[in-house]
mmCIF file of the protein (N, C-alpha, C, O) and its ligand, coordinates in Angstrom:
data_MODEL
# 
_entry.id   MODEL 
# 
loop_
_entity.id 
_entity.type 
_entity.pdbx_number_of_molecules 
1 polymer     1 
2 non-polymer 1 
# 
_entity_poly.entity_id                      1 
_entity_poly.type                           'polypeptide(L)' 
_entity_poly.nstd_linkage                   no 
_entity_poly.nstd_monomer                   no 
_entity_poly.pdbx_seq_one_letter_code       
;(UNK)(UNK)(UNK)(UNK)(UNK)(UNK)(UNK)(UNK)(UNK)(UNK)(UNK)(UNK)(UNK)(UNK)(UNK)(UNK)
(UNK)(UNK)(UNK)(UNK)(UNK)(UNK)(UNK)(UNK)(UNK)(UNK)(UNK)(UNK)(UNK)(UNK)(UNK)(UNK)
(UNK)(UNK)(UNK)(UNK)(UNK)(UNK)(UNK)(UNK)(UNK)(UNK)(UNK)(UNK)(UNK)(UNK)(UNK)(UNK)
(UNK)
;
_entity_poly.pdbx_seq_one_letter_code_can   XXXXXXXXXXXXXXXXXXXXXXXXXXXXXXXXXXXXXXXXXXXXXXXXX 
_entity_poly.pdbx_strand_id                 A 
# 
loop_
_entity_poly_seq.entity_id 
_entity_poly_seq.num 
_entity_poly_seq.mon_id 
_entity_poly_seq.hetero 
1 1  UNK n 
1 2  UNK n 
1 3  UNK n 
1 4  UNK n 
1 5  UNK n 
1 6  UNK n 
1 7  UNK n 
1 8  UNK n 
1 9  UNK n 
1 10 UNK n 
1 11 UNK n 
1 12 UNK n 
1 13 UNK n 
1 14 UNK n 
1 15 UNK n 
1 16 UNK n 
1 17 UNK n 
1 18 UNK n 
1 19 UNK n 
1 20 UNK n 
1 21 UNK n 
1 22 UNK n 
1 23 UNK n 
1 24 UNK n 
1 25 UNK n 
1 26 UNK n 
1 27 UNK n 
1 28 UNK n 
1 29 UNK n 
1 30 UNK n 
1 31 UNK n 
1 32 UNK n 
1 33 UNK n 
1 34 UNK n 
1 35 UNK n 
1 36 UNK n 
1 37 UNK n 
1 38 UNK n 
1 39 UNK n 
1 40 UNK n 
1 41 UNK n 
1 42 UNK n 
1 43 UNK n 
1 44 UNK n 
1 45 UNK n 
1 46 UNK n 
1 47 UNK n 
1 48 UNK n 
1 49 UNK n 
# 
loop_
_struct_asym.id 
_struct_asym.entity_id 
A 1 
B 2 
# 
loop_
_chem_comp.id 
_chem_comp.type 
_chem_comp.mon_nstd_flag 
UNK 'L-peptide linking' . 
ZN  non-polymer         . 
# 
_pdbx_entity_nonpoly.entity_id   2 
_pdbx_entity_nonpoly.name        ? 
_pdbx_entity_nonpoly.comp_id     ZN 
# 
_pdbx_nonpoly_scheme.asym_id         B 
_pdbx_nonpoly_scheme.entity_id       2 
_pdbx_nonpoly_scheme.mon_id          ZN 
_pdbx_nonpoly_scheme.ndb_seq_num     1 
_pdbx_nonpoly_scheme.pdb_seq_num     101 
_pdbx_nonpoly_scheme.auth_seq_num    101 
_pdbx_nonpoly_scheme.pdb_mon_id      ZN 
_pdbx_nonpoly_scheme.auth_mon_id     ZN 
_pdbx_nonpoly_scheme.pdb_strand_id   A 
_pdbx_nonpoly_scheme.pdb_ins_code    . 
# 
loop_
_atom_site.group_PDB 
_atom_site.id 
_atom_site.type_symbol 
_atom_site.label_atom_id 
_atom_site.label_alt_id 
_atom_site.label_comp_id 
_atom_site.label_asym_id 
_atom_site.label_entity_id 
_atom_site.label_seq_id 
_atom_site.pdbx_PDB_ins_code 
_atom_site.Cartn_x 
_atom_site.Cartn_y 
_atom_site.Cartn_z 
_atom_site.occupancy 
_atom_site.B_iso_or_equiv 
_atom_site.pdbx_formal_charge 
_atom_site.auth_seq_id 
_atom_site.auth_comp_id 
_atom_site.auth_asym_id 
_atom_site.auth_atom_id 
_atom_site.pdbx_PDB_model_num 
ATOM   1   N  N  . UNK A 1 1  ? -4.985 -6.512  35.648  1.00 0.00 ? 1   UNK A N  1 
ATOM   2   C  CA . UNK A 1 1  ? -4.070 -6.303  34.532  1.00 0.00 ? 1   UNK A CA 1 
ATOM   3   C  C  . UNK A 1 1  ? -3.733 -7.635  33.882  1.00 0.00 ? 1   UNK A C  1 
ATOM   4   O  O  . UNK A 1 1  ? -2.595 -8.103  33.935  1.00 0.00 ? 1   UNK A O  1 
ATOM   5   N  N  . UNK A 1 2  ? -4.750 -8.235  33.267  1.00 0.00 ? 2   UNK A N  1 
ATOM   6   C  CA . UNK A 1 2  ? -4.771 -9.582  32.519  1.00 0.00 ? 2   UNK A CA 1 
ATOM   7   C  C  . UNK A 1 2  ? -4.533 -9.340  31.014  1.00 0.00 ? 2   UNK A C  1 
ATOM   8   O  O  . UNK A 1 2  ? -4.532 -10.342 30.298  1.00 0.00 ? 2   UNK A O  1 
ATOM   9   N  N  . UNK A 1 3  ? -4.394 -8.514  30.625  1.00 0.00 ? 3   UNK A N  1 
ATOM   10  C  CA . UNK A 1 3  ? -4.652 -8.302  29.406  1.00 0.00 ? 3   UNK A CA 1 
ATOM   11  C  C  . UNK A 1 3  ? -3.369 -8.533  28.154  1.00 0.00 ? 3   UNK A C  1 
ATOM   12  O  O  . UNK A 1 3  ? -3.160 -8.071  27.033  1.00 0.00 ? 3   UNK A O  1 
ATOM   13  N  N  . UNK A 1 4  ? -2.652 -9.569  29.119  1.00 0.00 ? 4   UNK A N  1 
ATOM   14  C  CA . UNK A 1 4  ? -1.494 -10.045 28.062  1.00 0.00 ? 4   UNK A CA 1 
ATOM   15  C  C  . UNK A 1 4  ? -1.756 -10.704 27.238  1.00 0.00 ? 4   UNK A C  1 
ATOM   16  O  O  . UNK A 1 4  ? -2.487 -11.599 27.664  1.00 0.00 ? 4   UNK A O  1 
ATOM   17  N  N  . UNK A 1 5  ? -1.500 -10.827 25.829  1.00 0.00 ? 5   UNK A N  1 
ATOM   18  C  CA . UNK A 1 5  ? -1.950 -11.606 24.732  1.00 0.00 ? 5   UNK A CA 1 
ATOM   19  C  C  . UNK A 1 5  ? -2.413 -10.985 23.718  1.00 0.00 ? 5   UNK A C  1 
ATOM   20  O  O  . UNK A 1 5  ? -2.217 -11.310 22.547  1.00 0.00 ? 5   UNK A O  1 
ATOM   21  N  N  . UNK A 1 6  ? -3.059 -10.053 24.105  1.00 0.00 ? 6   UNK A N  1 
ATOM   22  C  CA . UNK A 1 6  ? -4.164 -9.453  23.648  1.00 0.00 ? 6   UNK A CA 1 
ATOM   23  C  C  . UNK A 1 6  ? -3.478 -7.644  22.858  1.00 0.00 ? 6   UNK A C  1 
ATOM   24  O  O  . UNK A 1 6  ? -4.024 -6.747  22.215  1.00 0.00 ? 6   UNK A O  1 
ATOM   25  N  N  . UNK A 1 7  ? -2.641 -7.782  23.169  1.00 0.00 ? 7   UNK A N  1 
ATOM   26  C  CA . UNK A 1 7  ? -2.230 -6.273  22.623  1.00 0.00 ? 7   UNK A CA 1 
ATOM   27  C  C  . UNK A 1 7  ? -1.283 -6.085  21.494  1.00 0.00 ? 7   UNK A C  1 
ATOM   28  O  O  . UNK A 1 7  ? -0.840 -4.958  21.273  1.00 0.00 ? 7   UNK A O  1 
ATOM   29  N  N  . UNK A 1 8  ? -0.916 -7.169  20.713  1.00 0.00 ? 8   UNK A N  1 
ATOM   30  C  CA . UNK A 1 8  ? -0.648 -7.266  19.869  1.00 0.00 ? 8   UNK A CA 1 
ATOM   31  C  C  . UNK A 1 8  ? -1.368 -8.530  18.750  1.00 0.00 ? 8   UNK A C  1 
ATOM   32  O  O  . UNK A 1 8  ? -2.319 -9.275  18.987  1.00 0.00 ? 8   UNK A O  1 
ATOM   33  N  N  . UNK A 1 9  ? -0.616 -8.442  17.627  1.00 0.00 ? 9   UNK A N  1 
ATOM   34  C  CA . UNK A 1 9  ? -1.700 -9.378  16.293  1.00 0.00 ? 9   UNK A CA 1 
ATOM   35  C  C  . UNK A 1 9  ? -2.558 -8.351  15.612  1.00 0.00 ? 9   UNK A C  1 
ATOM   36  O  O  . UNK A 1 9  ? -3.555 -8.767  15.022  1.00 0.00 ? 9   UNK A O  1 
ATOM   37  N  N  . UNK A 1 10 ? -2.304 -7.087  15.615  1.00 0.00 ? 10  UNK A N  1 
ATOM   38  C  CA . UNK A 1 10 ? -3.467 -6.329  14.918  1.00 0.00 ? 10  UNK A CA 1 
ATOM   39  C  C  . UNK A 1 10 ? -2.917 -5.838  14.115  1.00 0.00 ? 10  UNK A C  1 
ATOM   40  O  O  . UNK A 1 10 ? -2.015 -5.034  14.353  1.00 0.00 ? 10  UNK A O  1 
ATOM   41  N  N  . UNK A 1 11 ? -3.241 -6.127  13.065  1.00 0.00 ? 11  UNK A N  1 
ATOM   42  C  CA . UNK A 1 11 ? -2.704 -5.874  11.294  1.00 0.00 ? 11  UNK A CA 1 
ATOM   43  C  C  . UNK A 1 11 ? -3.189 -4.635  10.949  1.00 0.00 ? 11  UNK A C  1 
ATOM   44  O  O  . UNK A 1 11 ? -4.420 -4.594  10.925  1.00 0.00 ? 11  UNK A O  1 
ATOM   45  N  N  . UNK A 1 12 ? -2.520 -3.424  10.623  1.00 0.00 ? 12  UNK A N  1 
ATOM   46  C  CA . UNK A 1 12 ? -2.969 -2.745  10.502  1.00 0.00 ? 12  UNK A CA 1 
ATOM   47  C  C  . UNK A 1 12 ? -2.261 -2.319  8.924   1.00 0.00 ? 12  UNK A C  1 
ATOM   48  O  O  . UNK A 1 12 ? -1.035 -2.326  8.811   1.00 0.00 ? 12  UNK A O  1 
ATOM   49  N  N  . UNK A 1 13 ? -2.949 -2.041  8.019   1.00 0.00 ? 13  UNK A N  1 
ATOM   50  C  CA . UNK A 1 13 ? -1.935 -2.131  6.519   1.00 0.00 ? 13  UNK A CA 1 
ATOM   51  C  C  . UNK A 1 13 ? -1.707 -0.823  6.327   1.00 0.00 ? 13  UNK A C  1 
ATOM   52  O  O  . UNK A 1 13 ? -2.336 -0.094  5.559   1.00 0.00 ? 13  UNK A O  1 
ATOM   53  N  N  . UNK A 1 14 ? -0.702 -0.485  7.103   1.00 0.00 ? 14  UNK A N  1 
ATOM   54  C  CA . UNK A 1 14 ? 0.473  0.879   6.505   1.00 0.00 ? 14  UNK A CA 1 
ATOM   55  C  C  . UNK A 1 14 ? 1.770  0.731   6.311   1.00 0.00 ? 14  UNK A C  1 
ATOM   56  O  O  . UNK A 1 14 ? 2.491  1.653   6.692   1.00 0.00 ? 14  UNK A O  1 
ATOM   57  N  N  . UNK A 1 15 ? 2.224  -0.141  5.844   1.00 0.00 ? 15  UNK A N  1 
ATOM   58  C  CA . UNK A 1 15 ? 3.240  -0.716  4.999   1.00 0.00 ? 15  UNK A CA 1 
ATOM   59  C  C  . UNK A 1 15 ? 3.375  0.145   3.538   1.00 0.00 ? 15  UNK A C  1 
ATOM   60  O  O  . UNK A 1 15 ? 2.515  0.036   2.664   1.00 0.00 ? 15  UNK A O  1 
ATOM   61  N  N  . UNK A 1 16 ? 4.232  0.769   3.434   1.00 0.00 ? 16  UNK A N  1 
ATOM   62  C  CA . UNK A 1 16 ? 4.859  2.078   2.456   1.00 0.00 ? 16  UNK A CA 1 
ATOM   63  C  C  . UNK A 1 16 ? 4.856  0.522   1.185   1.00 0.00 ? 16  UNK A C  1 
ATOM   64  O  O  . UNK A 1 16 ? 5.470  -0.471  1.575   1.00 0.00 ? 16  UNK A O  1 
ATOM   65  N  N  . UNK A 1 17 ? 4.323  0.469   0.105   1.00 0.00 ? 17  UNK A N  1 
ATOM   66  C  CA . UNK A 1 17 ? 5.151  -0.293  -1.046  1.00 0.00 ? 17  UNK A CA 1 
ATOM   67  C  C  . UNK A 1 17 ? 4.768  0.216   -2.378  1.00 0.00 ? 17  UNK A C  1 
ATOM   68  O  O  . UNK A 1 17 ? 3.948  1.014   -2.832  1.00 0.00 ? 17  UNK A O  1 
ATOM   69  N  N  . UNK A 1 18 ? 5.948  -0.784  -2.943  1.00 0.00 ? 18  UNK A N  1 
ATOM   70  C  CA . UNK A 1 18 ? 6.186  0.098   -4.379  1.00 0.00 ? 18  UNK A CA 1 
ATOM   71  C  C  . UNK A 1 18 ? 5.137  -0.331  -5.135  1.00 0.00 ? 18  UNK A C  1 
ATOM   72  O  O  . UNK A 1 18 ? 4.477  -1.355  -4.957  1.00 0.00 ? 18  UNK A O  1 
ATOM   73  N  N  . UNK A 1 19 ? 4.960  0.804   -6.307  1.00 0.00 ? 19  UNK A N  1 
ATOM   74  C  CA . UNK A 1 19 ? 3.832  0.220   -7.091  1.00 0.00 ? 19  UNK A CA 1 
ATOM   75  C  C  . UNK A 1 19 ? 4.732  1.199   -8.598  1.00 0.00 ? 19  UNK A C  1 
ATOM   76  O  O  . UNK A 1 19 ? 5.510  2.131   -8.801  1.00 0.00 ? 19  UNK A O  1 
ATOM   77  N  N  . UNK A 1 20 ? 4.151  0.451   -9.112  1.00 0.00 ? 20  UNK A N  1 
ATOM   78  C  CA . UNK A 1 20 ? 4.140  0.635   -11.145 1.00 0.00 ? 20  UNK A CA 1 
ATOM   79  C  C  . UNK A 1 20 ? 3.188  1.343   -11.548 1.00 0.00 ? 20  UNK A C  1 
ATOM   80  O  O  . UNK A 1 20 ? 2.416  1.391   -10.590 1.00 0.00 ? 20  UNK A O  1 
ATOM   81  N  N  . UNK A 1 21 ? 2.767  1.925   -12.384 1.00 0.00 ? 21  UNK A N  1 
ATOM   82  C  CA . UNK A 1 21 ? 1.948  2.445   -13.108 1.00 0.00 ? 21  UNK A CA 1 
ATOM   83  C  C  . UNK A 1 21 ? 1.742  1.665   -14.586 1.00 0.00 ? 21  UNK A C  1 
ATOM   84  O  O  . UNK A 1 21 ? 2.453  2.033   -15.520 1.00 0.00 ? 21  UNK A O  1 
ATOM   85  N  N  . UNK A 1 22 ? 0.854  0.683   -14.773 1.00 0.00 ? 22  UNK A N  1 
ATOM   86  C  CA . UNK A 1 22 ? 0.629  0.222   -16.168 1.00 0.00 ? 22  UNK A CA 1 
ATOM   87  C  C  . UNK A 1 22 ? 0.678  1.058   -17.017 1.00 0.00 ? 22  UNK A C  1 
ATOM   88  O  O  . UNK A 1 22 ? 1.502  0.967   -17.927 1.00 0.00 ? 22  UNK A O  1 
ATOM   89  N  N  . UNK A 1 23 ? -0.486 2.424   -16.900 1.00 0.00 ? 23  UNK A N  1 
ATOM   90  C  CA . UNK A 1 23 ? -0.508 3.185   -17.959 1.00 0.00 ? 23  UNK A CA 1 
ATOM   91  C  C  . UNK A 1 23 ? 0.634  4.201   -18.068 1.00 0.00 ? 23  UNK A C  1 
ATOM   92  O  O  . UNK A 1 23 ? 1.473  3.650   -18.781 1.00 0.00 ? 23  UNK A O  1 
ATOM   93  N  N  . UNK A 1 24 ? 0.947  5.050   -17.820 1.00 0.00 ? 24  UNK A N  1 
ATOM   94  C  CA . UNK A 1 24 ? 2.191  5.490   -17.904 1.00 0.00 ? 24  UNK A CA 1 
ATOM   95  C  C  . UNK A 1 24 ? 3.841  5.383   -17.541 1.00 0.00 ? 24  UNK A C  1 
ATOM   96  O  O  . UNK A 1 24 ? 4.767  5.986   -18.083 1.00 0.00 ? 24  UNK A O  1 
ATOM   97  N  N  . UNK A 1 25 ? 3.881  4.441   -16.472 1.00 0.00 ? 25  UNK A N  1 
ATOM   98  C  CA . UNK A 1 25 ? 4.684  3.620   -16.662 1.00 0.00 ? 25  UNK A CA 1 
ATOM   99  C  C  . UNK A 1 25 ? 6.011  4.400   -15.189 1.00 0.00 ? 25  UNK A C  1 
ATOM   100 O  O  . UNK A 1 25 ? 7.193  4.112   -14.998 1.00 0.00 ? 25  UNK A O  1 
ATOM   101 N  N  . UNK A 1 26 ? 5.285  5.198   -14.599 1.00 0.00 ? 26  UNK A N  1 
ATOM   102 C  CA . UNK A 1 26 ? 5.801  6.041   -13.083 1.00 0.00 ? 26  UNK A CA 1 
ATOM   103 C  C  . UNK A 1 26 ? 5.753  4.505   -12.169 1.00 0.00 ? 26  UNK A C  1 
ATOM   104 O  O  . UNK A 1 26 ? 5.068  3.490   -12.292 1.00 0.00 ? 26  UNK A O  1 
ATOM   105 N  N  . UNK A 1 27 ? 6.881  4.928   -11.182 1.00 0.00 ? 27  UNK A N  1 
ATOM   106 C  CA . UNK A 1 27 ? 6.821  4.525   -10.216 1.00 0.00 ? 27  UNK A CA 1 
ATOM   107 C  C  . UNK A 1 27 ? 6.407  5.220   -8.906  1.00 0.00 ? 27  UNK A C  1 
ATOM   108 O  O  . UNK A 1 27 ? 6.298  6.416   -9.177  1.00 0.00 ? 27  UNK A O  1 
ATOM   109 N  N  . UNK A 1 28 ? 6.148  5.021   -7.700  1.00 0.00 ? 28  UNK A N  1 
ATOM   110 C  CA . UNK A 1 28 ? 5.973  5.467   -6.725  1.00 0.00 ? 28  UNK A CA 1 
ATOM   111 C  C  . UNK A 1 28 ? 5.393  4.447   -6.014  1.00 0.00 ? 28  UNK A C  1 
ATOM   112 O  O  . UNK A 1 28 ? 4.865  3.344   -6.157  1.00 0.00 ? 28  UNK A O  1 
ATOM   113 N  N  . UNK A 1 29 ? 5.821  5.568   -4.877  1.00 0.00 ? 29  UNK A N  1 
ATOM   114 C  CA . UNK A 1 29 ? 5.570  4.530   -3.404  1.00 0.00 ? 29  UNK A CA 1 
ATOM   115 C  C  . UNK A 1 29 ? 4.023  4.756   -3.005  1.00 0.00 ? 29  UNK A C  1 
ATOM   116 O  O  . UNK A 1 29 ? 3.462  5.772   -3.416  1.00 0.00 ? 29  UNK A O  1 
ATOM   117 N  N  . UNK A 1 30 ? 3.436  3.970   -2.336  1.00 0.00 ? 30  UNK A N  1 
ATOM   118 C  CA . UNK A 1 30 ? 1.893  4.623   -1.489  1.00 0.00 ? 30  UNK A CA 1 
ATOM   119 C  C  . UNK A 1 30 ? 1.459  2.999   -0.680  1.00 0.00 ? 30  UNK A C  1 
ATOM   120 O  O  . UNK A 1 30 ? 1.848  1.853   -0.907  1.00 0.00 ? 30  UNK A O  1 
ATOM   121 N  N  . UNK A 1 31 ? 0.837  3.364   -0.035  1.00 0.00 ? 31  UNK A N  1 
ATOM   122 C  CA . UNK A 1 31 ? 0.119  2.482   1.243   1.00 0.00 ? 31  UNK A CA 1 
ATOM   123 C  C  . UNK A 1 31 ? -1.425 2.698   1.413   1.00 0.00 ? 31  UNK A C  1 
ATOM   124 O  O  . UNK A 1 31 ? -2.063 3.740   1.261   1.00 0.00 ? 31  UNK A O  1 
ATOM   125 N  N  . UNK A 1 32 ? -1.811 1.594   1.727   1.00 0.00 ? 32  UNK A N  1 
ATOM   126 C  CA . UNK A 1 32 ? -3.016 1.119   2.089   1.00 0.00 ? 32  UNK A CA 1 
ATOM   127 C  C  . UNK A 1 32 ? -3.573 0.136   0.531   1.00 0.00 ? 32  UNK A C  1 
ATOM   128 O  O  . UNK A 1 32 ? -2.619 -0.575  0.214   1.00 0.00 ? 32  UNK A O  1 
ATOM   129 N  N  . UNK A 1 33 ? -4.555 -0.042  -0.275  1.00 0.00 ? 33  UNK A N  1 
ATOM   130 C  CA . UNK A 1 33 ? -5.537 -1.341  -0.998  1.00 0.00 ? 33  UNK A CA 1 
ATOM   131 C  C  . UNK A 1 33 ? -5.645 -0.239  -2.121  1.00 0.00 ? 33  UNK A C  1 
ATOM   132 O  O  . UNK A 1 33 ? -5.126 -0.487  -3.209  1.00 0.00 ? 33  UNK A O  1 
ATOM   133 N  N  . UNK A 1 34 ? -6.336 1.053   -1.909  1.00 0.00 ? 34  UNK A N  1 
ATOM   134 C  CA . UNK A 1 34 ? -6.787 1.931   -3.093  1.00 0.00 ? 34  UNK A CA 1 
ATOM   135 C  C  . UNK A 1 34 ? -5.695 2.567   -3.747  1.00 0.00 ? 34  UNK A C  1 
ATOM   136 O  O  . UNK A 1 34 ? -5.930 3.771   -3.849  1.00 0.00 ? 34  UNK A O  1 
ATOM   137 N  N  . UNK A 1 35 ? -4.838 2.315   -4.124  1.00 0.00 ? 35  UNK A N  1 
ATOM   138 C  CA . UNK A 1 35 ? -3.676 3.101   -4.839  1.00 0.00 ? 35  UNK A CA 1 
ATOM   139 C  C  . UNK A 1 35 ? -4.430 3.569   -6.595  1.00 0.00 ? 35  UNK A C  1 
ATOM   140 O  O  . UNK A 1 35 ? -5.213 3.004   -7.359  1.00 0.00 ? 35  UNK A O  1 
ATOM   141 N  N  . UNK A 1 36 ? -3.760 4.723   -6.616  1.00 0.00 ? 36  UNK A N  1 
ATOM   142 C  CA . UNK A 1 36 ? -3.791 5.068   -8.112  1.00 0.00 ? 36  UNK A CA 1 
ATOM   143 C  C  . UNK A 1 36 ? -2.731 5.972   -8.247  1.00 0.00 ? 36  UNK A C  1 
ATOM   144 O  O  . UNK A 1 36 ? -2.392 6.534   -7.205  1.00 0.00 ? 36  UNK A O  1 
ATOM   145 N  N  . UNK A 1 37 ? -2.041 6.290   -9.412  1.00 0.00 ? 37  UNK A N  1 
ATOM   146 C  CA . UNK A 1 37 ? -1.095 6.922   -9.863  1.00 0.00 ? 37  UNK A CA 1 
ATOM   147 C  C  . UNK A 1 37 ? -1.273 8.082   -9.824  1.00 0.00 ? 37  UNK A C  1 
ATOM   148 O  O  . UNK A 1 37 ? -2.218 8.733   -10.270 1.00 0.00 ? 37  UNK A O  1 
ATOM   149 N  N  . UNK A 1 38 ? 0.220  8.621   -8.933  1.00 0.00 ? 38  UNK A N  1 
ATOM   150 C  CA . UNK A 1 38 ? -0.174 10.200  -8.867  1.00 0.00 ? 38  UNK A CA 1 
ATOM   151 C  C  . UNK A 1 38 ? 0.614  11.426  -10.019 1.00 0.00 ? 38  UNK A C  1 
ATOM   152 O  O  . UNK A 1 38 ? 1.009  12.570  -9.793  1.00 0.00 ? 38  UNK A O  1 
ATOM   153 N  N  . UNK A 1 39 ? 0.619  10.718  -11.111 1.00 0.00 ? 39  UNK A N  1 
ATOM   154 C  CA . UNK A 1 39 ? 1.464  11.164  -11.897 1.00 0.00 ? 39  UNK A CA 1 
ATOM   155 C  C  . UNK A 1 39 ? -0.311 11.203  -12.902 1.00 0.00 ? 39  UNK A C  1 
ATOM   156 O  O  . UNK A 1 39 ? -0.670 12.360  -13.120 1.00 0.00 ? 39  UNK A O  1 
ATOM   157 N  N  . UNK A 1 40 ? -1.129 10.286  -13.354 1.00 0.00 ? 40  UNK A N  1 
ATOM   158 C  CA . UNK A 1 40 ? -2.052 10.380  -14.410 1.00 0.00 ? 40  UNK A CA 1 
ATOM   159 C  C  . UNK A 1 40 ? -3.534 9.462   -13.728 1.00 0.00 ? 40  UNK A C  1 
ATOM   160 O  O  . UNK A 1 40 ? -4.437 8.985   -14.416 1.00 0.00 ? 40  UNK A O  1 
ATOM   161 N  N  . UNK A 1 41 ? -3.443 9.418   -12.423 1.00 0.00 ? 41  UNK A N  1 
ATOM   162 C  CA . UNK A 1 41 ? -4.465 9.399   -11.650 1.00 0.00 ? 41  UNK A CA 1 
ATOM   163 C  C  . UNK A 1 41 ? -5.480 7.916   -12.241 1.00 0.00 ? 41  UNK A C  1 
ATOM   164 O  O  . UNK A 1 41 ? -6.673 7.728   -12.001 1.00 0.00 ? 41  UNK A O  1 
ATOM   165 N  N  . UNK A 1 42 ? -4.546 7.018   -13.058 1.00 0.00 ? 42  UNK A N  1 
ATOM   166 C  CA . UNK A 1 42 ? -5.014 5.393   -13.364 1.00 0.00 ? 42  UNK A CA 1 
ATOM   167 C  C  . UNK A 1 42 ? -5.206 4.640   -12.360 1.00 0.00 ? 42  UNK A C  1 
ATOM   168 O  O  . UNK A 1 42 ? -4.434 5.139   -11.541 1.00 0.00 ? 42  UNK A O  1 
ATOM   169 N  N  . UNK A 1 43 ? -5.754 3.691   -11.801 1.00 0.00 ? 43  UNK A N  1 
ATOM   170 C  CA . UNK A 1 43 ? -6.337 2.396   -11.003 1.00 0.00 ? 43  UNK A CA 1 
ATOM   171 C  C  . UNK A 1 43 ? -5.234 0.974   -11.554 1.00 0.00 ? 43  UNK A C  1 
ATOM   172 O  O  . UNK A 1 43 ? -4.810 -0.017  -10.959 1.00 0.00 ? 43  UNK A O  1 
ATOM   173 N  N  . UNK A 1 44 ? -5.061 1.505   -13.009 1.00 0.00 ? 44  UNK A N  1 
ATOM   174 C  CA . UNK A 1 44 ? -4.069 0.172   -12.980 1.00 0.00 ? 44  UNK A CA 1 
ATOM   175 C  C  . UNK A 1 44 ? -2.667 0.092   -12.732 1.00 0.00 ? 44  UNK A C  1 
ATOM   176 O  O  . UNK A 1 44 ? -1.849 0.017   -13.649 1.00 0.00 ? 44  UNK A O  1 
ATOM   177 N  N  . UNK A 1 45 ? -2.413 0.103   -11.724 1.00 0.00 ? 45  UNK A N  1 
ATOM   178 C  CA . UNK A 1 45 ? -1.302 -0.274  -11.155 1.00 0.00 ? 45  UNK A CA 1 
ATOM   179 C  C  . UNK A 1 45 ? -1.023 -1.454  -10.682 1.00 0.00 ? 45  UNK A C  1 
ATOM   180 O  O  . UNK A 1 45 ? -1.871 -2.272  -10.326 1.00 0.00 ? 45  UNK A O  1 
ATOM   181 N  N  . UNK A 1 46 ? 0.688  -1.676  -10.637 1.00 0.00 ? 46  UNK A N  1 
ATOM   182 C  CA . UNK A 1 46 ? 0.918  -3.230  -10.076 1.00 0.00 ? 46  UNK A CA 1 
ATOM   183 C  C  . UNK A 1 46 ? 1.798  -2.483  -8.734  1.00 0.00 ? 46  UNK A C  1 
ATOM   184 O  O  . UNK A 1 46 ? 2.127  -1.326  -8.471  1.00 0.00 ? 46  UNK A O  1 
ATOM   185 N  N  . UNK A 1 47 ? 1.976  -3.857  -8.050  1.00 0.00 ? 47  UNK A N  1 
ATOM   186 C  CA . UNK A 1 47 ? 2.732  -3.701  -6.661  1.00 0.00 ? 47  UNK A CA 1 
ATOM   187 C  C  . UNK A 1 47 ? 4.681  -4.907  -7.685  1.00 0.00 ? 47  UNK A C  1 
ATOM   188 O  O  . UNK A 1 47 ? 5.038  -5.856  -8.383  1.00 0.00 ? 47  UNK A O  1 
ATOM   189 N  N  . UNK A 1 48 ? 5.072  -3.801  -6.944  1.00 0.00 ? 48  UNK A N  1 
ATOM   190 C  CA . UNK A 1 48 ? 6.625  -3.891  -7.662  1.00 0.00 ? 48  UNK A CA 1 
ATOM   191 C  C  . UNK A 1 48 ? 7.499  -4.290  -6.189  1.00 0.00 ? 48  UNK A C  1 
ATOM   192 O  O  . UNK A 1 48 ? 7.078  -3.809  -5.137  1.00 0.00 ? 48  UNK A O  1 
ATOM   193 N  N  . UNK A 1 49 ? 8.816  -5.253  -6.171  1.00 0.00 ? 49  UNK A N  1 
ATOM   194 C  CA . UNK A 1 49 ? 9.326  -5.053  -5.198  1.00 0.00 ? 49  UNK A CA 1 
ATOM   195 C  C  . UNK A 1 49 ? 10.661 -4.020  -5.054  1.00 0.00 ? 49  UNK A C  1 
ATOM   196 O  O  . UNK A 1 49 ? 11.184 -3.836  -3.955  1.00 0.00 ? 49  UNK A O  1 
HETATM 197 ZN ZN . ZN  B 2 .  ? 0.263  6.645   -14.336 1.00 0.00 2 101 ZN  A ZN 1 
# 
C-alpha cells in the first residue's frame, strides 16, 4: 500500500461556469471545452464570471 502521492493531481474539467452567448446574448451555465448555446445552438460564446 505505497500508493501515496499518487491519488490525487488529476484534473478532471467539470467545473459548472458561466458563459454568454455572443449571438443572442443568453446566459447559462455548462461544463466541459465544447459549449454552445442552448437557447440558439451558436459556438460563439464567451466564459463570463
Ligand atoms: Zn445564443
Amino acid at each position: 500500500m505505497c500508493s501515496v502521492g499518487d491519488s490525487f493531481g488529476v484534473e478532471i474539467d467539470t467545473e459548472v461556469r458561466q458563459y454568454e452567448c455572443n449571438n443572442c446574448g443568453k446566459t447559462f451555465k455548462s461544463l466541459g471545452s465544447a459549449v454552445s448555446c442552448p437557447k440558439c445552438y451558436s459556438k460563439d460564446v464567451k466564459q463570463v464570471d
